[in-house]
Structure formats: C-alpha cells, structure tokens
C-alpha positions in Angstrom: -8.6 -12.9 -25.5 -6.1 -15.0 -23.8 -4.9 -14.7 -20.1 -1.3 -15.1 -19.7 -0.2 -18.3 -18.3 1.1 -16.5 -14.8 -2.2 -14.1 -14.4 -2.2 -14.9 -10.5 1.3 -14.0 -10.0 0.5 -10.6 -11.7 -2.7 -10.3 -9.9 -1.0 -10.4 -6.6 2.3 -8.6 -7.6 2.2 -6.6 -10.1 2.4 -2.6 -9.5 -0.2 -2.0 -12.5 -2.9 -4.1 -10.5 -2.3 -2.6 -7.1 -2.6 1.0 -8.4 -5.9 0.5 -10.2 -7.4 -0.9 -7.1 -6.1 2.4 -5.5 -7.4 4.3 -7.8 -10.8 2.5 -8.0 -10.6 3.2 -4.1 -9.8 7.2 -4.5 -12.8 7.2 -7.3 -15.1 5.4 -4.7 -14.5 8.0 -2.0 -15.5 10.7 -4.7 -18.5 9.6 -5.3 -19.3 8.7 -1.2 -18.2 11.8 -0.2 -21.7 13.9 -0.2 -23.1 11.0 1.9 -20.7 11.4 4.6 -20.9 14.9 5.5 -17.5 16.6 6.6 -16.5 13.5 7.6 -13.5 13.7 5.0 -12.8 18.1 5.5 -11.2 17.8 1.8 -12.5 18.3 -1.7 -13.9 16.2 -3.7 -11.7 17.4 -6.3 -8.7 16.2 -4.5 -9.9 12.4 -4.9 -10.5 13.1 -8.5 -6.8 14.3 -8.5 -5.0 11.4 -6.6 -7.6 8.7 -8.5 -6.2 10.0 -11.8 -2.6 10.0 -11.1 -2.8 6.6 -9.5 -4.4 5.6 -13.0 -1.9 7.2 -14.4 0.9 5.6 -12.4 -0.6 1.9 -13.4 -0.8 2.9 -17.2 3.0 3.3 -16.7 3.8 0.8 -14.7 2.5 -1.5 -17.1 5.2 -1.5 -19.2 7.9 -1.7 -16.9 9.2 -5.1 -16.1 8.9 -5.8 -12.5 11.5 -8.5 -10.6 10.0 -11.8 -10.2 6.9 -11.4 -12.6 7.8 -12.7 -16.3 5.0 -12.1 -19.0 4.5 -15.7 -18.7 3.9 -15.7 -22.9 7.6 -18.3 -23.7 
C-alpha cells in the first residue's frame, strides 16, 4: 500500500474524510447513548440512521473530484 503523495491535503480537505469522522461521531453516540440516560430524548435508531448515510455520503464523495485536491499520483 502506497499513500498518495498529497495524503495531508486530503486529510484536511477532502469531503470523503470529513464525513467518515461524522459518521464515526453519529456511531459513537449510539453506542453512549444507554450511559447517558435521556440526556439525548431521541432513538438510538436515529444515530444508526444518520451514521449510515453519512457513510454513505463519504463512499460517494470519494469519487468525485473535489477543487484544489488532485490525486497527487502524476
């Protein structure tokens, strides 16, 4: 495995990256959620819901080229 040549630029830019951090975020409040107790009045199911579709949203975004971040591969 090879990173490519610009991996900080896509670390701190790239649309992919920021939405798997969400989405780890949204998985983390799932599993916190009994601990709390009420403190969030919402289902856990709803945090399954939004982690999945921002995992979703970072699968796309992936493969759409983003202004300013080149694959860094030439």
């Amino acid at each position: 495995m090879k990173l490519t040549a610009n991996w900080r630029a896509v670390m701190a830019h790239a649309w992919s990256v920021r939405l798997m951090l969400l989405a780890a975020l949204l998985s983390g409040l799932e599993v916190a959620l009994p601990l709390m107790h009420g403190f969030f009045p919402l289902d856990p199911g709803v945090f399954a819901l939004l982690s999945f579709l921002a995992t979703v949203g970072a699968f796309i975004a992936r493969f759409v080229a983003q202004k300013g971040i080149s694959d860094g591969n030439a």
